[in-house]
Residue frames relative to the residue before (quaternion, step in Angstrom):
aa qw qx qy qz dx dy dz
X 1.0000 0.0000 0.0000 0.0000 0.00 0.00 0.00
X 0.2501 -0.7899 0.5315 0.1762 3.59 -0.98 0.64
X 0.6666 -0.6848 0.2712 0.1146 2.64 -1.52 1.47
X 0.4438 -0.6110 0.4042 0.5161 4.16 0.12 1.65
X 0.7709 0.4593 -0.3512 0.2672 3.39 -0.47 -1.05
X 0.5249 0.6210 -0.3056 0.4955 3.96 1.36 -0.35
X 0.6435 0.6498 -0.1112 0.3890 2.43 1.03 -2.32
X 0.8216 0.3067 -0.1404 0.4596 3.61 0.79 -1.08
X 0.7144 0.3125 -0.4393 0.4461 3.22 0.90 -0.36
X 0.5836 0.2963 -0.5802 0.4848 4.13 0.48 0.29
X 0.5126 0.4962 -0.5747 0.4009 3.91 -0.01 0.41
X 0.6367 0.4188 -0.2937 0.5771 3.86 0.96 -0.62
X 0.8475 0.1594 -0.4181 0.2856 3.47 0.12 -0.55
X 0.1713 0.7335 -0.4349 0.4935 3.56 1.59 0.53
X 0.7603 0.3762 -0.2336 0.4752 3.83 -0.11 -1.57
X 0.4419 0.7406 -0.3605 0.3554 3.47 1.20 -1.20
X 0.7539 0.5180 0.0826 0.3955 3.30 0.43 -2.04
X 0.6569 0.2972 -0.3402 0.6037 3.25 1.11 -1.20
X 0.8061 0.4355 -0.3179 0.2441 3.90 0.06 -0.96
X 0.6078 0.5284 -0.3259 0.4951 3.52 1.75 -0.32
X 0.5118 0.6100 -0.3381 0.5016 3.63 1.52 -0.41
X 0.5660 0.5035 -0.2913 0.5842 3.85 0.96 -1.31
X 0.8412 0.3064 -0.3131 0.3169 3.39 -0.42 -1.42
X 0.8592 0.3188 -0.1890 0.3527 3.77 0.76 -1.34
X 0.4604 -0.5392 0.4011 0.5800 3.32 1.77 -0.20
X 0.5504 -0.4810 0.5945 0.3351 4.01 -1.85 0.61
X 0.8079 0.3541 -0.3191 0.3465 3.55 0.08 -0.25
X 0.3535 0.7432 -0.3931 0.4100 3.76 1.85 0.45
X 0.5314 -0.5631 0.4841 0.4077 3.98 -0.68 0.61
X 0.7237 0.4294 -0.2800 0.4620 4.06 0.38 -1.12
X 0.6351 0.4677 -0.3391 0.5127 3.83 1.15 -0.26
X 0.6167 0.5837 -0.2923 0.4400 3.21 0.94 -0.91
X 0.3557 0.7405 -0.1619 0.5467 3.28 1.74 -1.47
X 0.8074 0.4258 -0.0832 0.3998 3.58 -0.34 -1.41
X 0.6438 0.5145 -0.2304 0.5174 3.24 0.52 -1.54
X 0.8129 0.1941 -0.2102 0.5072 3.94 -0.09 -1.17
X 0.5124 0.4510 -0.6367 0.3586 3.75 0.53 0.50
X 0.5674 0.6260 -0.3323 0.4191 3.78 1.07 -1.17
X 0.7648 0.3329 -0.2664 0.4829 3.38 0.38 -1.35
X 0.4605 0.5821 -0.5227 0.4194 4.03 0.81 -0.05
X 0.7057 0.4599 -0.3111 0.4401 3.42 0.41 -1.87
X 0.7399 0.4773 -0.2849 0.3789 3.60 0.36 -1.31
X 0.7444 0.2037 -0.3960 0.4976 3.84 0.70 -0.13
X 0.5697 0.3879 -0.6714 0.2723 3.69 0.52 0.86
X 0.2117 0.7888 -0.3958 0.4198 3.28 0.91 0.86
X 0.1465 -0.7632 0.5925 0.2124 3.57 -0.75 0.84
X 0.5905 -0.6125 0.2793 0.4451 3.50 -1.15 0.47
X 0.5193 0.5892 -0.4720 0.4006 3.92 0.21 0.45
X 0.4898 0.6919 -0.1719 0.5018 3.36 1.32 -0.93
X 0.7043 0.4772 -0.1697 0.4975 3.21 0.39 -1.96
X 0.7869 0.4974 -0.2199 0.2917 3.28 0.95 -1.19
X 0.4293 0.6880 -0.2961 0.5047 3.23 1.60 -1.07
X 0.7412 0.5626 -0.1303 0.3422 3.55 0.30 -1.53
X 0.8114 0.0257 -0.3102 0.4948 3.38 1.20 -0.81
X 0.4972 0.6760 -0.4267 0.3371 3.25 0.80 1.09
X 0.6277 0.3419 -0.2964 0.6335 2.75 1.23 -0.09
X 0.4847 0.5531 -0.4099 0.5396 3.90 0.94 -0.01
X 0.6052 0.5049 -0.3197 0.5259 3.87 0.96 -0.52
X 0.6709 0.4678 -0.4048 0.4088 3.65 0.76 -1.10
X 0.5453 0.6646 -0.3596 0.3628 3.33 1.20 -1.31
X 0.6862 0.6341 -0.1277 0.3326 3.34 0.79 -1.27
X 0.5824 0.5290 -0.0416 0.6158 2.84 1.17 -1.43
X 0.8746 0.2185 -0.1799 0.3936 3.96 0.64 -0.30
X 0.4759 0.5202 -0.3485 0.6177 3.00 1.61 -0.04
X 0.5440 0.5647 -0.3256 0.5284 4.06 1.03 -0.25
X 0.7181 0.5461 -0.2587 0.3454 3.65 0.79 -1.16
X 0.4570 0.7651 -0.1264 0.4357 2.71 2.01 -1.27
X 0.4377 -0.7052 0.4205 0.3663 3.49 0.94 -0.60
């Protein structure tokens, strides 16, 4: 199981990325910015971790959808 505090901060720097990508476009210095802080945190990650994270990131997903 992964640890809340992990758990939340790659879930922030994830949103980070997704909402600065949407708003400024993927090809914007502050997205770009975003993108390799996420992918830093996420490969000092082992691979169980990684996994935890987007599985449970999917449930999120999956319920926040049901939601309407």
């Amino acid at each position: 199981m992964m640890d809340s505090k992990l758990f939340e901060k790659t879930f922030d720097a994830w949103n980070l990325a997704s909402v600065v990508s949407n708003v400024w476009g993927h090809e914007s210095n502050i997205a770009q910015k975003a993108q390799k802080d996420f992918y830093c945190l996420l490969m000092s990650m082992d691979d169980q971790t990684k996994l935890d994270f987007f599985e449970y990131l999917e449930k999120v997903k999956v319920r926040l959808n049901s939601w309407g």
